[in-house]
C-alpha positions as CSV (number, residue, x, y, z in Angstrom):
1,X,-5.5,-16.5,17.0
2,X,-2.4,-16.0,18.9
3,X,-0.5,-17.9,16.6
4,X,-2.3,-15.9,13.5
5,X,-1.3,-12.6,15.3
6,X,2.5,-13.5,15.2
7,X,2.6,-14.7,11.5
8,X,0.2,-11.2,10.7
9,X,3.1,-9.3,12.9
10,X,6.1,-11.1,11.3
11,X,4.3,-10.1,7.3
12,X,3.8,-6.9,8.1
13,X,7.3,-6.1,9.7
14,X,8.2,-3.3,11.6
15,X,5.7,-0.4,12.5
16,X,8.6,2.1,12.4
17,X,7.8,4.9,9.8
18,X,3.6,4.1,9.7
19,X,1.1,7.0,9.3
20,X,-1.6,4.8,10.2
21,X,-2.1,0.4,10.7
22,X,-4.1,-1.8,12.4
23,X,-3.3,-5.2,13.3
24,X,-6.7,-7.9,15.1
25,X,-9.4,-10.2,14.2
26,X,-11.0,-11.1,11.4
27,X,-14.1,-13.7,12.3
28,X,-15.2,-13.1,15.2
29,X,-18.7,-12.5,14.1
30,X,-19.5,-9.3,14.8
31,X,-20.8,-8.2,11.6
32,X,-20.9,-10.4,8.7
33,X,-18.0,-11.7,9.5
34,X,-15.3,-9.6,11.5
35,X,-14.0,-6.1,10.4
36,X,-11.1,-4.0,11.8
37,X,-10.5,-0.6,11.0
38,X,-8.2,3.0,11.6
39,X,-8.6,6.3,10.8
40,X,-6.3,9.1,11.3
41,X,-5.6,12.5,8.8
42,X,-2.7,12.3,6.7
43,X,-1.0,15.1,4.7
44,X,-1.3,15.0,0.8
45,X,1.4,12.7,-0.6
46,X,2.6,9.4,-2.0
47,X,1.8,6.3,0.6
48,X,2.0,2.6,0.4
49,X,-0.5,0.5,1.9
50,X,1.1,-3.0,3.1
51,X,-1.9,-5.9,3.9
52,X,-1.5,-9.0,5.1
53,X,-3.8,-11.8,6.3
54,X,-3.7,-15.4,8.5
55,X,-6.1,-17.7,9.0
56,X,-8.9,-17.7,6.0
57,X,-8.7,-18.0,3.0
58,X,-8.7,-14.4,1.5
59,X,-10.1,-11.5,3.0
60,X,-11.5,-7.5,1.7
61,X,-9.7,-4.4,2.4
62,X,-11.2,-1.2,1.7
63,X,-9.5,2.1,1.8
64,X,-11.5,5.4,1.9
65,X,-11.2,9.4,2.5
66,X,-14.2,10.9,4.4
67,X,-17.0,11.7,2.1
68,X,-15.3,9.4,-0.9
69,X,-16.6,6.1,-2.4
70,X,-14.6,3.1,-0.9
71,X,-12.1,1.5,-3.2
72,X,-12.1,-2.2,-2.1
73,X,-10.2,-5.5,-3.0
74,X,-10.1,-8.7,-2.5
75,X,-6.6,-10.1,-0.8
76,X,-6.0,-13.7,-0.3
77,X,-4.6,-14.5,2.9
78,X,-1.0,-15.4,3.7
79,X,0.5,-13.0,0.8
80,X,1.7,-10.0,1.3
81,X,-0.2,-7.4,-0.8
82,X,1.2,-3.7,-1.3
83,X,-0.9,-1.1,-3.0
84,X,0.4,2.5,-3.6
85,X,-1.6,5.6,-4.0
86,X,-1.6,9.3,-3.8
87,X,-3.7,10.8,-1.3
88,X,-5.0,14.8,-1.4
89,X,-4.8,14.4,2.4
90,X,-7.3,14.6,5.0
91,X,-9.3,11.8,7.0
92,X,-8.5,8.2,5.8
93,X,-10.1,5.2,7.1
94,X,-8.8,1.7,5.6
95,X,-10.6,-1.3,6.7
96,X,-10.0,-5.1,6.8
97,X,-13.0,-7.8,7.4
98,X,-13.3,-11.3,7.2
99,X,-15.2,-13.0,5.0
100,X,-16.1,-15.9,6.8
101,X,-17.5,-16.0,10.2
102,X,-16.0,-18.2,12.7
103,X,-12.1,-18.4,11.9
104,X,-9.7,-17.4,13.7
105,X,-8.5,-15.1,11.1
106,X,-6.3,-12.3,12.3
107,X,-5.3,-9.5,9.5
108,X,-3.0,-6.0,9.0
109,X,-2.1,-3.0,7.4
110,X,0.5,-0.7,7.7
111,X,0.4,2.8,5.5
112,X,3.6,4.6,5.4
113,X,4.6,7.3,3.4
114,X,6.4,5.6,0.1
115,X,9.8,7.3,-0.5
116,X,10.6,8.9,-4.2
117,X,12.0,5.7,-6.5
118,X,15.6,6.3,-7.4
C-alpha cells in the first residue's frame, strides 16, 4: 500500500490550490470493497475534479451535493482522470471505493477551483 500511496501522491500532484481531496485505501474490506470519502461546502463556481487510482484494476467515484442523486463513474486505475463541473455551491461529498476486496488499492481526488480558459 505504501508503495500505491506514493504513485496515487505522485498522479495527483500538489495539494496547493484544493477545495476538497482525499487520498487512502481502496480494499480493505470494509464495505463491499473499500470506500474513502470528503465532504466540505464549496462556493458556487467552476471546479475540476482530478482522480487517480493504484493497485486494481479500475475503481468508482461518485460525486454528490447533499440531498442530490450521486453522479458516478467508473475510472480505471493508473490514469489520471479529470472531470469538470459547475457546482451551485453548498455541501459536496465525492467518494472513491474499490471494487474488489482484498487489494491493496490506494486511490485520490483533488477538486480545485478550475481557472477561466484563455
Amino acid at each position: 500500500m505504501d508503495q500505491n500511496t506514493k504513485r496515487v501522491n505522485a498522479l495527483l500532484g500538489s495539494s496547493d490550490g484544493a477545495v476538497l481531496g482525499m487520498v487512502g485505501g481502496l480494499g480493505d474490506g470494509r464495505s463491499a470493497a473499500g470506500a474513502q470519502g470528503s465532504t466540505g461546502t464549496l462556493p458556487a463556481g467552476n471546479y475540476v475534479f482530478k482522480i487517480v487510482c493504484a493497485g486494481d484494476k479500475d475503481m468508482q467515484f461518485q460525486r454528490f451535493r447533499s440531498g442530490a442523486a450521486p453522479e458516478t463513474f467508473t475510472i480505471p486505475c493508473g490514469e489520471v482522470r479529470e472531470i469538470r463541473r459547475t457546482l451551485q455551491g453548498g455541501t459536496l461529498t465525492v467518494e472513491l471505493a474499490g471494487l474488489r476486496k482484498g487489494t491493496e488499492a490506494v486511490g485520490g481526488i483533488r477538486v480545485v477551483k478550475a481557472h477561466p480558459k484563455p
